[in-house]
ZAMARGU-4260 file (C-alpha; in steps of 0.2 Angstrom, whole numbers, plus 5000, padded with zeros to 4 digits):
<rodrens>
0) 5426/5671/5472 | 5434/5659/5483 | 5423/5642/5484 | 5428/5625/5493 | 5435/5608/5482
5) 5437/5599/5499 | 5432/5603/5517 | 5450/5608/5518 | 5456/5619/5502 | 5447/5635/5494
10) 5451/5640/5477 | 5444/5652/5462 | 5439/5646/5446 | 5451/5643/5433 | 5464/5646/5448
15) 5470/5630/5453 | 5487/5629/5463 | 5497/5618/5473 | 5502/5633/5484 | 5492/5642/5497
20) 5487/5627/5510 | 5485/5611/5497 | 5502/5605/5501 | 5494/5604/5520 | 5479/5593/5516
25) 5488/5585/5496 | 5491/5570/5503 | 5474/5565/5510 | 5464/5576/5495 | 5472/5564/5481
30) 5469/5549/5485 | 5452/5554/5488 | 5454/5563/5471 | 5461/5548/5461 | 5460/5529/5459
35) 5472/5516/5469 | 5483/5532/5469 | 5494/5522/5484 | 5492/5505/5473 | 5499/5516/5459
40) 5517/5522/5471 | 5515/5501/5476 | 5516/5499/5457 | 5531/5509/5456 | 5539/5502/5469
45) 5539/5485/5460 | 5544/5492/5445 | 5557/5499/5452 | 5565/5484/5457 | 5572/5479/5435
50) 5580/5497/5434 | 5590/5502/5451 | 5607/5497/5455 | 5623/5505/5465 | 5623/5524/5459
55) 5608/5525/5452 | 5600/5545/5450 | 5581/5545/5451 | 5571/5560/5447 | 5552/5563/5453
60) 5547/5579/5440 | 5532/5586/5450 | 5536/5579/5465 | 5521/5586/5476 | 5524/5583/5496
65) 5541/5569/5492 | 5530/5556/5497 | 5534/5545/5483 | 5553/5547/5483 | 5551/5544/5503
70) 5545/5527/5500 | 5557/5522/5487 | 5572/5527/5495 | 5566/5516/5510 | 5561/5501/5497
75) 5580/5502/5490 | 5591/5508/5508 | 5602/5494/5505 | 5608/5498/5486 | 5622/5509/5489
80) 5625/5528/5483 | 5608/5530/5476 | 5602/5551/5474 | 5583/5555/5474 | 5579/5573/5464
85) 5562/5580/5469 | 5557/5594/5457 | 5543/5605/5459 | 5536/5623/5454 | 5528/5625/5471
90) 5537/5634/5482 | 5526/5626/5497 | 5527/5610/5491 | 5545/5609/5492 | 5545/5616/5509
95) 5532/5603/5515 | 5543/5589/5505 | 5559/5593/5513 | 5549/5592/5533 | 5540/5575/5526
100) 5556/5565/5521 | 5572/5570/5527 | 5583/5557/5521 | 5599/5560/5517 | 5599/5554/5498
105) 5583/5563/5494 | 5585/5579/5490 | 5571/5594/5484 | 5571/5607/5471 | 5561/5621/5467
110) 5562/5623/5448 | 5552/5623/5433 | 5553/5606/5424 | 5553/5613/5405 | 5570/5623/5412
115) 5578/5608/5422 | 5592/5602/5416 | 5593/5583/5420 | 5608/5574/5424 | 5610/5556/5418
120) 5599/5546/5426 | 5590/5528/5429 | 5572/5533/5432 | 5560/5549/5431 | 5546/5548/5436
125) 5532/5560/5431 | 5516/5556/5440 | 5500/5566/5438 | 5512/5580/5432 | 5513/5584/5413
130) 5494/5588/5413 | 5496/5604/5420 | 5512/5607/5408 | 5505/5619/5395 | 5503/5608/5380
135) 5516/5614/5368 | 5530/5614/5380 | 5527/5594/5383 | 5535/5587/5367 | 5552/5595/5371
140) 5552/5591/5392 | 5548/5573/5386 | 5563/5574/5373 | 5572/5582/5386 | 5570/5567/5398
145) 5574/5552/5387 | 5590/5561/5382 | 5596/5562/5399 | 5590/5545/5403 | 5604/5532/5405
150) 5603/5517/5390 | 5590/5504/5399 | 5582/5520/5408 | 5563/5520/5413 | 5551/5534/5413
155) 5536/5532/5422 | 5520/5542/5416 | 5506/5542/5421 | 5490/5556/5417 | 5471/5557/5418
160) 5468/5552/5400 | 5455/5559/5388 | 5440/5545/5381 | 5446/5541/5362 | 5430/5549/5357
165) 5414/5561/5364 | 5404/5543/5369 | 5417/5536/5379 | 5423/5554/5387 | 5405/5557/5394
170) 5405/5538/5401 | 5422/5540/5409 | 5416/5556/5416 | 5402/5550/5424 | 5410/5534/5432
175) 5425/5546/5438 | 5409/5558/5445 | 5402/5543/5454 | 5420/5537/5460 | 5420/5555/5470
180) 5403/5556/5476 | 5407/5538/5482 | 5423/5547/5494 | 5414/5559/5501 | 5416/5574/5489
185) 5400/5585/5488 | 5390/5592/5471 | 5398/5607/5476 | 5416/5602/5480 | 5417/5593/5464
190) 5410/5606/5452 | 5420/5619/5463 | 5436/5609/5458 | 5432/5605/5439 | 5430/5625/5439
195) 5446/5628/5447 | 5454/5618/5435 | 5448/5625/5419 | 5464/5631/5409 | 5475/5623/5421
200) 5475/5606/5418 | 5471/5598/5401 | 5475/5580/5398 | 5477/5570/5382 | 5468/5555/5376
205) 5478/5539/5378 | 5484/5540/5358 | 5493/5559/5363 | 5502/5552/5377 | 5510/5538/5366
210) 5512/5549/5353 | 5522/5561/5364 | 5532/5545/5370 | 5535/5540/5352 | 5542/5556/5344
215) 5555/5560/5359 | 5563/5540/5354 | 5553/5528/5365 | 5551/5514/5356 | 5548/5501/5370
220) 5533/5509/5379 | 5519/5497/5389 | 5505/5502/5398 | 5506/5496/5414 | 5490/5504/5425
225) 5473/5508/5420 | 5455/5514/5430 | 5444/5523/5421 | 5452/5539/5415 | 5470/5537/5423
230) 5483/5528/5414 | 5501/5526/5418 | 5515/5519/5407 | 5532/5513/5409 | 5544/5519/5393
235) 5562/5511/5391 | 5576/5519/5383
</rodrens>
């Protein structure tokens, strides 16, 4: 049975999905959805100040409705002969990404991450992304993007993140409930959406990422954004 997440997008349980309408309405629905999600892209943005320079390749793996690589190719217009990939499994997203930013070095893929094969590059980002990847196939697409990564690269991650154990998982919980109550979501929407997402997204604690990080050869890892459960890191090759 179809049932509403947000006043705009109906979904089943277990059944979420970035097609159907969510790329219309993605945009407003996660910032609603996740903390200082446009302070995060600002954060980004800062970031990548240390790691762009004429020619760079930068990657965007999950890459929703192009918005991020919109405002980074604007940031950096005057570095010369830079190239923004937007991959993405949705078929609608990638549709909707290439009406939203339609800038000549920005350019949008439909592909499946675990297949793509990456060319060098200075930056790949993956931003609320590899918790929907199916956990076994996470190791190898993190391998597969520090060996494509140039030496003195950055990958950017950032994932809801799992409490380090039941008491802090139940707190973090409740605060993040709170946090969407506080932006207008009802009882309804929000259980409606933890449905939906039952078997689709599963997130690892703080300790999984790293380790994840760790095993594909990052040895210079900082975490660099933290509320509640949402974590984002910034590894360098």
């Amino acid at each position: 049975m179809m049932k509403k997440v947000d006043k705009n997008i109906v979904l089943e349980a277990s059944k979420w999905s970035f097609d159907g309408n969510v790329n219309e309405y993605f945009d407003d629905h996660v910032k609603k959805s996740v903390p200082l999600y446009e302070e995060a892209h600002q954060l980004i943005g800062d970031f990548s100040d240390h790691f762009i320079s004429n020619g760079s390749v930068i990657y965007d793996l999950g890459c929703s409705t192009g918005t991020l690589l919109k405002k980074l190719s604007m940031k950096h217009e005057s570095v010369p002969n830079l190239t923004f990939i937007g991959l993405d499994i949705s078929k609608n997203m990638i549709q909707h990404s290439k009406k939203n930013c339609e800038l000549k070095n920005v350019k949008f893929f439909y592909e499946d991450i675990s297949k793509a094969a990456l060319k060098p590059s200075s930056i790949v980002l993956s931003i609320y992304t590899m918790q929907f990847i199916r956990p076994k196939e996470r190791q190898e697409i993190i391998n597969n993007i520090y060996n494509s990564l140039e030496w003195g690269g950055a990958f950017f991650l950032f994932e809801k993140v799992r409490g380090s154990d039941a008491r802090f998982q139940d707190i973090m919980q409740n605060a993040y409930t709170d946090f969407k109550l506080n932006n207008n979501f009802n009882s309804d929407e929000i259980i409606n959406k933890t449905r939906s997402l039952k078997g689709v997204m599963e997130p690892f604690s703080r300790e999984g990422n790293l380790g994840l990080l760790k095993r594909a050869g990052f040895e210079d890892v900082e975490s660099i954004f933290r509320y509640n459960c949402f974590e984002g890191y910034l590894a360098i090759k």
